[in-house]
N, C-alpha and C positions, 0 to 999 in steps of 0.2 A: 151306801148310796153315794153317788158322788154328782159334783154341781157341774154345767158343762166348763165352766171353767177347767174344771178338773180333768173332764173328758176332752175337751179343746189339746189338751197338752200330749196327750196320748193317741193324734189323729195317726195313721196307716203310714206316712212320710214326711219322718219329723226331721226338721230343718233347723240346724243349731246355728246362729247367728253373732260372730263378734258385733257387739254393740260398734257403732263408724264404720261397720263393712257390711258392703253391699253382696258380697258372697259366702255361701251357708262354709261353715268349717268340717258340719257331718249332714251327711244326708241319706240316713239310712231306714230300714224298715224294720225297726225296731219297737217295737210298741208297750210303753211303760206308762201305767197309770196309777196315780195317787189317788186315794182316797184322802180326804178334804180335812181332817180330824186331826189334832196331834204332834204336827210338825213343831210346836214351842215355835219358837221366835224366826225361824228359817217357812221362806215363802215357799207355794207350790213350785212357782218357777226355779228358785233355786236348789232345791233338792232335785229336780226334775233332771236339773244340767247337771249333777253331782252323779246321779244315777245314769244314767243315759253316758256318760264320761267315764263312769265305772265299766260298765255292762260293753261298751263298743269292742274294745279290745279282745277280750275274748270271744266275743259275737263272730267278728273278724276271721280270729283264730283259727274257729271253729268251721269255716269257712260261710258264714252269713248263712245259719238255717233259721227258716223259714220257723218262728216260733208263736205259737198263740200270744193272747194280751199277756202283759204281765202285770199284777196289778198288787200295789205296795202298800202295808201300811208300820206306822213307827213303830206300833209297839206287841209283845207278845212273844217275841221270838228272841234272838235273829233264827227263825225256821224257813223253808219251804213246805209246804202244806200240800199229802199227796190228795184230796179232796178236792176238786177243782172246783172254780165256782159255776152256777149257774148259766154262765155263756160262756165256759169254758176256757176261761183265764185259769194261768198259774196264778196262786195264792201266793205273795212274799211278805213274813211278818222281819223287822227290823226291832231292834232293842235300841234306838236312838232318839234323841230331838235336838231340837236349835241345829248352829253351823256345825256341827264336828261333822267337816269333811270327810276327814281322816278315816274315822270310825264308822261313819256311814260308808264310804267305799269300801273299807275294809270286808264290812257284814253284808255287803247288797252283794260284791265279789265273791264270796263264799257260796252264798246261794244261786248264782249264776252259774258257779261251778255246779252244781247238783243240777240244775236245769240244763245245762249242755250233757253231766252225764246221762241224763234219761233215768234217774232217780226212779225205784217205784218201789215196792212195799214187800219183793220176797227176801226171806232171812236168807245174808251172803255171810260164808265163815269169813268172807274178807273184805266186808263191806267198809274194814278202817282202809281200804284201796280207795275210796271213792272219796273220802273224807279227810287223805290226806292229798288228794290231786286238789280236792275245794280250799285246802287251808293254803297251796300253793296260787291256787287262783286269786285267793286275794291278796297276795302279795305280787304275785304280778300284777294283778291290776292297779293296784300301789303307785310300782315302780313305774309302768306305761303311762299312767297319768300324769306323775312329777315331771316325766319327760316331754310329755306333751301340754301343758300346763306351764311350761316353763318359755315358751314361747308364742303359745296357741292357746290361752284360756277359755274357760264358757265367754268371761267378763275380762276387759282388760285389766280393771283391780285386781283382778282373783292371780294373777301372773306369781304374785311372791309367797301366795300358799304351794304350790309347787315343791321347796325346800321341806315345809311339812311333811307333803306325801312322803317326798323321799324318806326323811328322817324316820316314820314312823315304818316304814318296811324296812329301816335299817336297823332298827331294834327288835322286830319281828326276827330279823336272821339270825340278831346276835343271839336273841334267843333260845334260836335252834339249832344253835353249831356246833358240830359235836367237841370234845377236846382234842387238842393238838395230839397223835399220836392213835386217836380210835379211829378205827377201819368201821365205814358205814357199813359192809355187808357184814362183819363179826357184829355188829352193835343190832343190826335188820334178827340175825338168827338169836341171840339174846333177848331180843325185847319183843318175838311174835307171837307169843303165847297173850301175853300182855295186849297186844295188839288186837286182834282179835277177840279177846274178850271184854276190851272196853274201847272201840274206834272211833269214841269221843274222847277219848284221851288229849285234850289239847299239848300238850309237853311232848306227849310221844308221837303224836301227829306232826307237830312243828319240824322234828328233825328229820323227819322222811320228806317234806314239802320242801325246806332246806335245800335236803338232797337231790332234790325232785330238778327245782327253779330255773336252773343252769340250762337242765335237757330243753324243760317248755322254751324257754328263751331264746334259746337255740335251734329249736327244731318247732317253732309254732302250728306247725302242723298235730304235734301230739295232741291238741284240742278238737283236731279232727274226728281223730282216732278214738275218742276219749267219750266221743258220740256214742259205741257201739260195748263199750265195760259194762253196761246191764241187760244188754242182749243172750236170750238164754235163760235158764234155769238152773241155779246153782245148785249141786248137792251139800245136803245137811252137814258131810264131812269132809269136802272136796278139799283137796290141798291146792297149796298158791299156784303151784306150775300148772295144773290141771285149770284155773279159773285167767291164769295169763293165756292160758293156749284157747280156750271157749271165747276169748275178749279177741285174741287176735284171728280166730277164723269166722268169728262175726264181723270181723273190719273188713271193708273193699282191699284187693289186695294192692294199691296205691299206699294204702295207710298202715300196712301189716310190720313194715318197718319199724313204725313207730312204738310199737309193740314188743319190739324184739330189743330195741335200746332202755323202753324201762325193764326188762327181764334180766338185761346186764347189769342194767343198775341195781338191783336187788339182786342178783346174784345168785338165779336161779334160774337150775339149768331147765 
């Protein structure tokens, strides 16, 4: 249950305001709502502007679809939940409280990734695909924050957390790089057996998201494309080429491209 407070904050065109300026910094139709419970010592409003600052970028991306409520609460997760609720919100649980910016964008980015992919519940032999474009989401959303945060905060205070964001997607990277001298697509055919049978593998996930970073960054449109990876029915023993090629003839063929640059990148023909 939430107070309208809470619903207040989640109206249909929500308007992100520098505190001494008279003009909105985001103005978009993005609809995030807190449930009222949990947040420890960080207010609705400022989680709100943390979430809503995570989630735009990819929204963006993605080119601004048109997405049900999305509706948050701190603890349980970090999951998205294929159960929708009763008026038909996305469910988003967090494993955070109080300020940790960081960490809360980190995990609300994760899950934003599964909600652009179009997440839903049939068994894919390569669902660690899905799970490592989410782990790259939130490092890009990381990285687009520090940057925009750095002169455009929710708050004018908030300006010097910025260095944070950055900081903390730059040991995300370090984490997943591979070493000097390994060939990411020798290291992709080594570790897909693995891959596949655990695509929660956070470690193994990291270095294909890594890999990943460069292209999204570069090519933001792949959040487009990225719409259309659960489109179809996968088979029970379907190989990776056969499930890249069903991803990219369910893309519009504007976005079939982007499809063809991650198949280089994994290195399959």
């Amino acid at each position: 249950m939430t107070t309208p407070a809470a619903r207040s904050i989640a109206c249909g065109i929500l308007f992100w305001v520098l505190l001494g300026s008279a003009s909105p910094v985001v103005a978009a139709d993005l609809r995030i709502e807190l449930v009222e419970e949990g947040w420890g010592n960080a207010t609705l409003a400022d989680v709100h502007a943390v979430l809503l600052s995570a989630a735009e970028p990819l929204w963006q991306a993605a080119g601004s679809p048109q997405l049900p409520l999305i509706r948050v609460e701190p603890s349980g997760g970090p999951i998205v939940l294929h159960r929708r609720g009763p008026d038909g919100a996305i469910r988003v649980r967090l494993a955070v409280q109080g300020r940790r910016w960081a960490q809360m964008a980190y995990q609300f980015g994760h899950e934003m990734g599964h909600i652009l992919c179009g997440f839903d519940e049939d068994p894919d032999p390569h669902h660690w695909l899905e799970e490592a474009a989410c782990e790259a989401a939130s490092i890009f959303t990381l990285r687009q924050m520090a940057k925009r945060w750095k002169d455009h905060p929710p708050y004018p205070n908030w300006s010097s957390y910025a260095a944070h964001l950055q900081q903390y997607a730059d040991d995300l990277v370090e984490k997943g790089t591979l070493e000097k001298g390994i060939h990411f697509k020798k290291w992709r055919l080594e570790h897909q057996s693995q891959l596949q049978q655990n695509p929660q593998d956070r470690d193994l996930l990291r270095v294909v998201a890594v890999q990943w970073l460069p292209l999204l960054e570069k090519y933001p449109a792949t959040w487009r494309a990225l719409r259309y990876l659960n489109h179809g029915v996968p088979e029970p023993e379907e190989r990776l080429s056969k499930t890249l090629q069903r991803w990219e003839l369910n893309c519009p063929e504007k976005d079939r491209i982007q499809v063809s640059r991650v198949r280089k990148l994994l290195g399959v023909q």
